[in-house]
C-alpha positions in Angstrom: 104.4 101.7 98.9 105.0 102.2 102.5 102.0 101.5 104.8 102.1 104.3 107.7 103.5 103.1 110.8 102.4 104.5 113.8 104.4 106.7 115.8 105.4 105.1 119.9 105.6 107.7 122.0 108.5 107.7 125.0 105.2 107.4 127.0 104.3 104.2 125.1 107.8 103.4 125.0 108.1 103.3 129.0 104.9 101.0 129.5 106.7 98.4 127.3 108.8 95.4 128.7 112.1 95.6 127.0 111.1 92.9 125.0 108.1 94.8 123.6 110.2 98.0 123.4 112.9 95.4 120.8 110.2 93.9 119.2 108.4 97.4 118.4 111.7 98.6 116.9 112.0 95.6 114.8 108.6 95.9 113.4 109.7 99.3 112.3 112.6 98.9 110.4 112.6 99.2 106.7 114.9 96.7 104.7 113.5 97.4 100.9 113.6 100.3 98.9 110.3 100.1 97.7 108.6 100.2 101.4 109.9 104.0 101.6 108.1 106.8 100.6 109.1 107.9 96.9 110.0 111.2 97.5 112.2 110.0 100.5 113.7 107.2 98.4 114.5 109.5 95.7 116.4 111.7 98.1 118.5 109.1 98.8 119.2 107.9 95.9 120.6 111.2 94.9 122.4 111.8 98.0 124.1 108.2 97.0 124.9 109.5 93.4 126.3 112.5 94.7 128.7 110.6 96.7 129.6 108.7 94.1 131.1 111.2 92.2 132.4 112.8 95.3 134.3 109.9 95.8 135.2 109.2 91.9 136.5 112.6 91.7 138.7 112.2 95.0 140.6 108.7 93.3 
């Protein structure tokens, strides 16, 4: 399960060098599924499905 990561504020955000600033945004992207919060993940997931069929029912 996802860790909490904290929150930069635009404050915080201004004191960084832009290196900091990439490197902060970098730490904070998410690139599994199973680091998301469930309930978040399963919105997705349905959102996706939904879509599908959208998309099935359009060809």
């Amino acid at each position: 399960m996802a860790d909490k990561r904290e929150i930069l504020t635009a404050e915080q955000l201004d004191a960084m060098t832009p290196d900091e600033r990439a490197q902060a945004f970098r730490d904070r992207i998410i690139t599994r599924p199973d680091e998301l919060p469930e309930d978040f993940r399963e919105k997705i997931y349905d959102r996706a499905q939904q879509l599908g069929a959208e998309h099935a029912d359009r060809s």
